[in-house]
C-alpha positions as CSV (number, residue, x, y, z in Angstrom):
1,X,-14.6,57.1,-81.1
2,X,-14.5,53.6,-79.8
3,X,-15.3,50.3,-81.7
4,X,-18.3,50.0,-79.4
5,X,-19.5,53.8,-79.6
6,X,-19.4,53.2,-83.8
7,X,-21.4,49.8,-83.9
8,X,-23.8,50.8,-80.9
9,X,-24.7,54.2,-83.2
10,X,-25.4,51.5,-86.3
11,X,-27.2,48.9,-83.6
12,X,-29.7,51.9,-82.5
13,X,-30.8,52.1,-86.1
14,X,-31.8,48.8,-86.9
15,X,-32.3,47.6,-83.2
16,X,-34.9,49.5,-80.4
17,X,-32.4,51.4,-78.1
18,X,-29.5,49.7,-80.0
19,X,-29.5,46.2,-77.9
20,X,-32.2,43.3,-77.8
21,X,-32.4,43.0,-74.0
22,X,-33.2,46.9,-72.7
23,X,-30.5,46.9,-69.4
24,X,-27.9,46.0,-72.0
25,X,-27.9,49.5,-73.2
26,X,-26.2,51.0,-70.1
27,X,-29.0,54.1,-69.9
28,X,-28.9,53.6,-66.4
29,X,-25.5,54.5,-65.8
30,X,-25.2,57.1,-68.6
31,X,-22.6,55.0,-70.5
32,X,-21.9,53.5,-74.2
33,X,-22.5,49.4,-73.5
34,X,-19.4,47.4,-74.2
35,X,-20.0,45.5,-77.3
36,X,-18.4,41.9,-76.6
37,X,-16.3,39.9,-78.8
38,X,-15.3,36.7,-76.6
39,X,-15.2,35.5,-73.2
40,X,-12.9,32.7,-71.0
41,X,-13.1,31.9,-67.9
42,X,-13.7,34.3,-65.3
43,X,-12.8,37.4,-68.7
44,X,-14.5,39.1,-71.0
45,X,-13.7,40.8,-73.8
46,X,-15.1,43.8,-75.8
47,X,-14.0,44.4,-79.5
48,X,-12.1,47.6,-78.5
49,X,-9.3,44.8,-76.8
50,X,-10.3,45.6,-73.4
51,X,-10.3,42.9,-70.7
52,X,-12.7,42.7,-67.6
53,X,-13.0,40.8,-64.6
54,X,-16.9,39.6,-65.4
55,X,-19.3,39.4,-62.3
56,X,-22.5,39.5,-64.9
57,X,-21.8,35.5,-66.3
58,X,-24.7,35.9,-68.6
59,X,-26.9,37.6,-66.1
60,X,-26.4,34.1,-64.0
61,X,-26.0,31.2,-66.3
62,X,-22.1,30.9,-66.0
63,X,-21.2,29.6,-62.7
64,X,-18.5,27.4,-64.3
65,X,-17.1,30.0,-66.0
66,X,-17.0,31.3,-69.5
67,X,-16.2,28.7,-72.7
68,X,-15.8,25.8,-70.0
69,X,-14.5,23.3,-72.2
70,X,-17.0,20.4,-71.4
71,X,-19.8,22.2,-72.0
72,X,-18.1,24.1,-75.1
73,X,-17.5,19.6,-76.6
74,X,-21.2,18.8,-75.6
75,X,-23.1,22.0,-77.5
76,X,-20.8,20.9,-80.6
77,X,-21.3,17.3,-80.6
78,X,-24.7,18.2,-80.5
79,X,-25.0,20.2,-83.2
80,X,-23.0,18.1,-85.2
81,X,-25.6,15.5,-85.0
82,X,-28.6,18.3,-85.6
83,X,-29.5,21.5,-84.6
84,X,-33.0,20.8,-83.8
85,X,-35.3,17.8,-84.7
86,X,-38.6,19.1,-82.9
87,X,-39.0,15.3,-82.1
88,X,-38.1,13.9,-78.4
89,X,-34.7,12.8,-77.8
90,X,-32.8,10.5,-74.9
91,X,-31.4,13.5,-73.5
92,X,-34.5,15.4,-72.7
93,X,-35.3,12.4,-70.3
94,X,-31.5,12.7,-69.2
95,X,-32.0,16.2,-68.1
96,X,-35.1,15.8,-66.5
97,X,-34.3,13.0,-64.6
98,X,-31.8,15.3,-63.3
99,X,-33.8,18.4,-62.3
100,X,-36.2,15.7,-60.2
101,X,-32.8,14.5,-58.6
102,X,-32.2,17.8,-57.5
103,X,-34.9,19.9,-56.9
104,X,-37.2,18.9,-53.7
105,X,-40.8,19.0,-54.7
106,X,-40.3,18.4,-58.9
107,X,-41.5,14.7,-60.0
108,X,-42.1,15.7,-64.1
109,X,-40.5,18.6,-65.9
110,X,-41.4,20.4,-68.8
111,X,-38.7,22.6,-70.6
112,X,-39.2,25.1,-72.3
113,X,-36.6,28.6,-74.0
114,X,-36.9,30.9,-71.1
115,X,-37.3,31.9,-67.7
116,X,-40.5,34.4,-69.3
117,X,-41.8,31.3,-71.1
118,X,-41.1,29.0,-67.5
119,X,-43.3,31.2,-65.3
120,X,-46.2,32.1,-67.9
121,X,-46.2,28.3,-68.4
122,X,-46.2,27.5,-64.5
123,X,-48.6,30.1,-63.6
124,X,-51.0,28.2,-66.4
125,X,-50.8,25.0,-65.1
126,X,-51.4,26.5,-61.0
127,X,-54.8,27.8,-62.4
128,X,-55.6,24.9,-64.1
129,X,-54.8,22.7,-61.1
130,X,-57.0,24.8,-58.7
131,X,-59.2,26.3,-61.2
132,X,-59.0,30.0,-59.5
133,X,-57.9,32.7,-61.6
134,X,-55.7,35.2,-58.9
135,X,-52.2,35.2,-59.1
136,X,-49.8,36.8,-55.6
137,X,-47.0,38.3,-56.8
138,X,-43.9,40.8,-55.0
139,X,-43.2,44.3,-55.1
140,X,-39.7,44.2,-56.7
141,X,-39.5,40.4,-58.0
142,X,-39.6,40.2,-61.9
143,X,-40.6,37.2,-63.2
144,X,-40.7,37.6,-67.1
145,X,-42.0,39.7,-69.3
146,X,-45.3,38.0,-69.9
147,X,-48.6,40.5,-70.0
148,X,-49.8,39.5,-66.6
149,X,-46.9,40.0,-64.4
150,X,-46.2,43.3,-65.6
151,X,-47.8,45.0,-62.6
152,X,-46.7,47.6,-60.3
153,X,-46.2,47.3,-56.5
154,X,-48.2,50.1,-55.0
155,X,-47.8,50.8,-51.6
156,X,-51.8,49.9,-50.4
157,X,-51.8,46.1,-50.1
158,X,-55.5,45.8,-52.6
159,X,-54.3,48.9,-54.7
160,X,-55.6,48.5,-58.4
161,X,-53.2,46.9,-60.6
162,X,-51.8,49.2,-63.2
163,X,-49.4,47.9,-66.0
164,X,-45.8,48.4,-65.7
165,X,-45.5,48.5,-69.7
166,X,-47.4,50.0,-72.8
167,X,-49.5,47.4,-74.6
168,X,-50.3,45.5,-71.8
169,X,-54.0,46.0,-71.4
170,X,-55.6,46.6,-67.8
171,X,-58.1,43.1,-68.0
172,X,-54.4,41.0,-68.5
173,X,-53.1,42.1,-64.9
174,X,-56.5,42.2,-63.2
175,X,-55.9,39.2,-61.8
176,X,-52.6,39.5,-60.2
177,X,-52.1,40.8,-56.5
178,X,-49.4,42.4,-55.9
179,X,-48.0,42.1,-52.2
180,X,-45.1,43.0,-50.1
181,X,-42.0,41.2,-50.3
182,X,-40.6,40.3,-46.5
183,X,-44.1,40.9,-45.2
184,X,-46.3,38.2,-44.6
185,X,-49.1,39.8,-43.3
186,X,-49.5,41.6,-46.5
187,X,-50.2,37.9,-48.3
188,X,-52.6,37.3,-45.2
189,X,-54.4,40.1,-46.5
190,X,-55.0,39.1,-49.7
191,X,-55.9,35.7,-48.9
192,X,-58.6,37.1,-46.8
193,X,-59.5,39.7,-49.2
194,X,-60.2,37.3,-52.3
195,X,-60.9,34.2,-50.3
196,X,-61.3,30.9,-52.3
197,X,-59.8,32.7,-55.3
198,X,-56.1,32.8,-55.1
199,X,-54.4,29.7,-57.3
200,X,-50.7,30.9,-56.4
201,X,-48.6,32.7,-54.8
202,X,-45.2,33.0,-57.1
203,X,-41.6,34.7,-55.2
204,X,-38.1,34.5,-55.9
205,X,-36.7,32.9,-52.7
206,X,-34.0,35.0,-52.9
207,X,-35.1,38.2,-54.5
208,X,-32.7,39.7,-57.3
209,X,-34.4,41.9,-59.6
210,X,-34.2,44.6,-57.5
211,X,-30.8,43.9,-56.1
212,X,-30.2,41.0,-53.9
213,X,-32.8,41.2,-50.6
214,X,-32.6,38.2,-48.9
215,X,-35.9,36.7,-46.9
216,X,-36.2,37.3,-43.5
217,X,-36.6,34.1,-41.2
218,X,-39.7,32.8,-41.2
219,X,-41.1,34.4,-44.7
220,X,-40.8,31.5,-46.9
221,X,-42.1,29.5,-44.5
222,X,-44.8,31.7,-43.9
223,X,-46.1,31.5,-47.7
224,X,-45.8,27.5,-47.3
225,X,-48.2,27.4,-44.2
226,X,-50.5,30.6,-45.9
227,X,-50.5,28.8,-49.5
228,X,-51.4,25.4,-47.6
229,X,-53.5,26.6,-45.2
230,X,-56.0,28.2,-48.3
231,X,-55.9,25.6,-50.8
232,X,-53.4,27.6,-52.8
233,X,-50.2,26.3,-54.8
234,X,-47.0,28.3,-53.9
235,X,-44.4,28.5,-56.8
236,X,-40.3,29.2,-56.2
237,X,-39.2,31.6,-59.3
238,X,-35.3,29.6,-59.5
239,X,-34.5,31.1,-62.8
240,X,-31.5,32.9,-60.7
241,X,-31.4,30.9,-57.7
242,X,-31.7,27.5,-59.2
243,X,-29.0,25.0,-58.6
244,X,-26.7,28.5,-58.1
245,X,-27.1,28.4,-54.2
246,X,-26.6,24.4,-54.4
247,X,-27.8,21.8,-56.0
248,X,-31.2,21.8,-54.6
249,X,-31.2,25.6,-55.0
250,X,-33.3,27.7,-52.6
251,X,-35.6,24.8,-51.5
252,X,-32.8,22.9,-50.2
253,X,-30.9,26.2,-48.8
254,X,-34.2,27.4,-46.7
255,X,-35.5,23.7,-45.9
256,X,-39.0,25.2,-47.7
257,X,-40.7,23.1,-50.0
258,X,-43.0,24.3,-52.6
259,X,-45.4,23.3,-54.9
260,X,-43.7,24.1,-58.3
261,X,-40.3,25.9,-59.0
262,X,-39.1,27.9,-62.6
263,X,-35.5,27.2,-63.6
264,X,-33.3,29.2,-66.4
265,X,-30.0,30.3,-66.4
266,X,-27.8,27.3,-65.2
267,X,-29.7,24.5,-66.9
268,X,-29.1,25.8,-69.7
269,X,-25.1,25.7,-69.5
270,X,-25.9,29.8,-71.1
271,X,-28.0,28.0,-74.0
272,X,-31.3,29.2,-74.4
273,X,-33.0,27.0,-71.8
274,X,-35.6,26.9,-69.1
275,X,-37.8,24.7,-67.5
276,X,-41.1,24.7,-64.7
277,X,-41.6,21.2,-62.9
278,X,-43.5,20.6,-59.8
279,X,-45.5,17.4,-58.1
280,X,-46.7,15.1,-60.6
281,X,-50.6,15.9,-59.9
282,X,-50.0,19.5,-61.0
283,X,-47.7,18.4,-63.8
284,X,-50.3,15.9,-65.1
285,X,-52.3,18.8,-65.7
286,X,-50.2,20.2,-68.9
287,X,-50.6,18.9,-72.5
288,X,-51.0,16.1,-73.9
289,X,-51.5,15.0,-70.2
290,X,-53.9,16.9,-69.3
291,X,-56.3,20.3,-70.6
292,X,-53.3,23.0,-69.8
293,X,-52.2,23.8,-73.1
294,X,-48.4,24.8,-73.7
295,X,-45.8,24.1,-76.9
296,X,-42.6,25.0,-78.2
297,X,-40.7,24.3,-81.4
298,X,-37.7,24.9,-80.0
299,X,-37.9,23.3,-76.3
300,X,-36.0,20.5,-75.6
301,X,-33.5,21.8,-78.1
302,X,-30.9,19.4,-78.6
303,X,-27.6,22.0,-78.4
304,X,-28.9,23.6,-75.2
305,X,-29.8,20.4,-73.5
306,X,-26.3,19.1,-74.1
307,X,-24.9,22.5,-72.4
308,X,-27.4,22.2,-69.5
309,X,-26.5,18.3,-69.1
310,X,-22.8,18.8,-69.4
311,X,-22.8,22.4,-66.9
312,X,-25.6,20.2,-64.4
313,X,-23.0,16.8,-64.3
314,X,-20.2,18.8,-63.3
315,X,-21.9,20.7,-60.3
316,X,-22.9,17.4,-59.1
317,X,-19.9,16.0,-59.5
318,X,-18.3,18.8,-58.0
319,X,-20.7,20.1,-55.5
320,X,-18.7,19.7,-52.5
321,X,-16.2,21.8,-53.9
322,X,-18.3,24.5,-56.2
323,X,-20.8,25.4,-54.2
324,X,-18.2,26.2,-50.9
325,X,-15.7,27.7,-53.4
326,X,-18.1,30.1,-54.8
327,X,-19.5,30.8,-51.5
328,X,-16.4,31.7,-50.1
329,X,-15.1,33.8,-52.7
330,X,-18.9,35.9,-52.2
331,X,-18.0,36.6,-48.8
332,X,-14.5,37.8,-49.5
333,X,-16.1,40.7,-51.9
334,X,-19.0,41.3,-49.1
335,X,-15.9,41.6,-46.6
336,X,-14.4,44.1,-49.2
337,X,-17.0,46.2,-49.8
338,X,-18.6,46.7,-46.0
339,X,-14.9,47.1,-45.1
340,X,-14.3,49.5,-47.6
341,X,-17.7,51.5,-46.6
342,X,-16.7,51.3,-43.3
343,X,-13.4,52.7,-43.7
344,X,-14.6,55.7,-46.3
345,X,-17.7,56.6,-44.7
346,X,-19.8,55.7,-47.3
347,X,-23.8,55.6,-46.9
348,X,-24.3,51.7,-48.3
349,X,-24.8,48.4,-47.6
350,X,-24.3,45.3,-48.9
351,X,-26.8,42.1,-49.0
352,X,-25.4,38.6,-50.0
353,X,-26.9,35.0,-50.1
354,X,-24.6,32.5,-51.3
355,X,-22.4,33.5,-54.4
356,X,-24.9,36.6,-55.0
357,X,-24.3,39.9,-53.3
358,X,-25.4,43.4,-54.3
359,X,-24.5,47.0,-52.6
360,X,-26.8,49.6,-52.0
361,X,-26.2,53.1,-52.0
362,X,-28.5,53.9,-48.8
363,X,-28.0,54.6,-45.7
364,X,-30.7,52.0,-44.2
365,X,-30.8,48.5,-44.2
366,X,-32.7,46.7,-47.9
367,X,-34.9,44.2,-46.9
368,X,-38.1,45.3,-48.9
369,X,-38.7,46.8,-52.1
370,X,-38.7,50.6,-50.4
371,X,-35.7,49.8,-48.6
372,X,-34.2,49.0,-52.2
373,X,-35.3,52.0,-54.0
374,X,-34.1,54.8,-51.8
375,X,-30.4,54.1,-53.0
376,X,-29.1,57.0,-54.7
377,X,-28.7,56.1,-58.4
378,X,-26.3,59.0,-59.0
379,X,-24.0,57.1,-56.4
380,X,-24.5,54.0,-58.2
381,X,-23.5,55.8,-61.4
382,X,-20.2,56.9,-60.2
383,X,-19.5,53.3,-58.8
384,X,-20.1,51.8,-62.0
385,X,-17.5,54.0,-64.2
386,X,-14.9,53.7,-61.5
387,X,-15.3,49.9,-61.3
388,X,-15.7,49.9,-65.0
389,X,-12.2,51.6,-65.6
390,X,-10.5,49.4,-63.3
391,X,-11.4,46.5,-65.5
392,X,-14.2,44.7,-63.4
393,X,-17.7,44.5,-65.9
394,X,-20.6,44.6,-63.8
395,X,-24.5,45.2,-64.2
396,X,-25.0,48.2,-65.5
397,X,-28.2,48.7,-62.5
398,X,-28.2,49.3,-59.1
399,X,-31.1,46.9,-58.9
400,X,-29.1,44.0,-60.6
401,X,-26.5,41.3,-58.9
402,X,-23.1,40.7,-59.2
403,X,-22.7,37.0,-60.1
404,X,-19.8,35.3,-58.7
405,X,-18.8,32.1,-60.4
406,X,-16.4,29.3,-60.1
407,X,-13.9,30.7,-62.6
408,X,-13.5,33.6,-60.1
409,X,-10.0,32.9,-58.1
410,X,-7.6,34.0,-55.7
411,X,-5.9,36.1,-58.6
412,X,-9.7,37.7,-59.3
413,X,-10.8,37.9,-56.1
414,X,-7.9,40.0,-54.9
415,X,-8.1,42.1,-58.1
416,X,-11.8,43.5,-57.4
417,X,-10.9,43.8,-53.9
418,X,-8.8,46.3,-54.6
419,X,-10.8,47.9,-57.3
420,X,-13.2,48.1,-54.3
421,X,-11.2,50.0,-52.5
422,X,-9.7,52.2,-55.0
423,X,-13.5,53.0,-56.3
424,X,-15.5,53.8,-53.3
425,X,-12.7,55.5,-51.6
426,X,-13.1,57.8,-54.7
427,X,-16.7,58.1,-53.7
428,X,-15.9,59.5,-49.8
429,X,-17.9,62.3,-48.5
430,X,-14.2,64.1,-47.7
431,X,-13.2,63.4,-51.2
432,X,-16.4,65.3,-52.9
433,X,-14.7,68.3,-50.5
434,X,-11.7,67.9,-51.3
435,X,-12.5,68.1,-55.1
């Protein structure tokens, strides 16, 4: 028995399912999770000595790589002045400042301990802004696990809204529509159906939670003319995409402004750190400003403020170099794996925007929530061990993306390639024959 099989059997007793975050368990893929000990750089390490190639980065936060030493000074010069205060401090204004530097529509930020906590938040302040109470969301974009965006996509376009998770009562999701991401009609719909009533319509610009599906042209700025056209605010979920696709994140990369965006992840240099901003009118609305109530002890924490401001100064420092670096070394995977599909026959695509990419074992196209859930997971299972035991850690989910960061070089790059090709050739139709 591992090191990680022994602690993960003593984690399931005093933890639920063993982990605090449930796709950390590896149920998905039929595996024991990896229990980690430290990461550098573009590596991770489990306590069992192993070594891997990591393309998770924190589920997105690490585009500079693991332990960067400026941010690793910052979070410890920090703390050595005081670990919290729960009073303002210079930096908050610092970091701020920065976010309205970069992100197209924000003029005042609030931050706040997670991307859950950034939506919820935003969401409030869109109703108290327009004072209607219906929220549009997307089949297959998460945003959080807050009671009312816990909803199921069904397949009619005004189907009743059913919770996606026990102890979520019925009344909490009422009032969020769920629509079809890709398909703009289907938000026409529902601004006709519930006319007068809709406050926002809230996407990821890039959608990730169900793999990476990237919007078709014209979608986004299809929700920017429906949102304007009926009064309604439209909200860019940037937890993932935020200053990862550049420094003006999806706004900038599309040339679509919205109302409000949510950012996590990267501002937070891998601290616990998030943050909703928008136009100063809709800002204005939240407390003490105005009657939208939100708090936090812990927001604006001093530590994870120093690792967002010191991971935010380098990428715009850097950007001319970061962003293209990343970007290039994204493409050189995509080019891997639609070779390597290519060359073995193997019924999958792959979808990439920027330095996220995901493949799909399907035979069709992804571009919409349907597309994404026909892959076979079995497939997916299979891919995962094989890149696993070739050293390159990756989500454990088809419907997860593989984060590629600065930290990932030639020397990496060439690595998975070949992993790429070793693993899905293992997955060839001739080779299930053959065995």
């Amino acid at each position: 028995m591992t090191k990680s099989e022994h602690i993960f059997q003593e984690a399931c007793q005093v933890m639920p399912g063993g982990v605090n975050s449930p796709v950390r368990a590896y149920r998905a893929v039929g595996l024991t999770p990896r229990f980690i000990d430290h990461a550098k750089g573009a590596y991770i390490y489990d306590i069992d000595g192993n070594s891997y190639i990591d393309y998770v980065g924190s589920w997105g936060p690490m585009i500079l790589g693991h332990a960067r030493e400026e941010v690793v000074e910052a979070v410890c010069e920090a703390a050595r002045r005081g670990t919290s205060y729960g009073a303002p401090t210079c930096a908050e204004v610092e970091i701020a400042e920065m976010i309205n530097e970069a992100v197209s529509c924000s003029e005042m930020v609030r931050l706040v301990n997670s991307g859950t906590e950034a939506v919820m938040s935003a969401i409030r302040a869109a109703r108290g802004y327009t004072g209607r109470d219906y929220i549009v969301k997307f089949e297959g974009c998460y945003h959080g696990h807050s009671d009312g965006l816990l909803v199921k996509g069904g397949s009619g376009l005004l189907t009743e809204n059913v919770p996606d998770s026990a102890g979520v009562p019925a009344a909490f999701v009422e009032k969020t529509l769920v629509a079809k991401y890709n398909d703009a009609d289907s938000v026409s719909g529902l601004f006709d159906a519930y006319p007068g009533k809709i406050a926002a319509v809230i996407v990821e610009p890039v959608a990730a939670n169900m793999g990476i599906v990237p919007p078709k042209p014209g979608f986004l700025e299809a929700l920017r003319s429906l949102t304007k056209d009926h009064g309604a605010l439209l909200i860019f979920d940037e937890v993932i995409t935020g200053f990862r696709l550049g420094w003006g994140g999806a706004s900038q990369w599309f040339g679509v402004t919205p109302d409000m965006v949510t950012l996590g992840k990267i501002i937070g240099g891998g601290m616990p750190m998030a943050a909703y901003c928008g136009r100063k009118e809709i800002m204005s609305m939240v407390s003490p400003s105005g009657p939208v109530y939100q708090a936090g002890t812990l927001s604006g924490n001093p530590a994870a403020v120093a690792a967002g401001l010191a991971t935010l100064k380098i990428l715009r420092k850097h950007q001319d170099e970061i962003y293209p670096a990343v970007d290039h070394a994204a493409k050189a995977l995509e080019q891997a794996y639609t070779a390597a599909i290519e060359k073995y026959h193997i019924p999958a695509s792959v979808n990439r925007t920027g330095s996220l990419l995901s493949i799909f074992f399907t035979n069709r196209p992804v571009e919409s929530y349907d597309d994404a859930v026909s892959a076979d997971l079995n497939m997916f299972k299979r891919y995962f061990a094989g890149m696993l035991s070739q050293g390159i850690y990756l989500a454990p989910s088809q419907f997860e993306a593989v984060f590629v960061g600065y930290a990932h070089g030639p020397q990496e790059i060439e690595k998975t390639k070949a992993a790429i090709d070793t693993v899905l050739g293992s997955l060839a139709p001739d080779r299930d024959k053959e065995a």
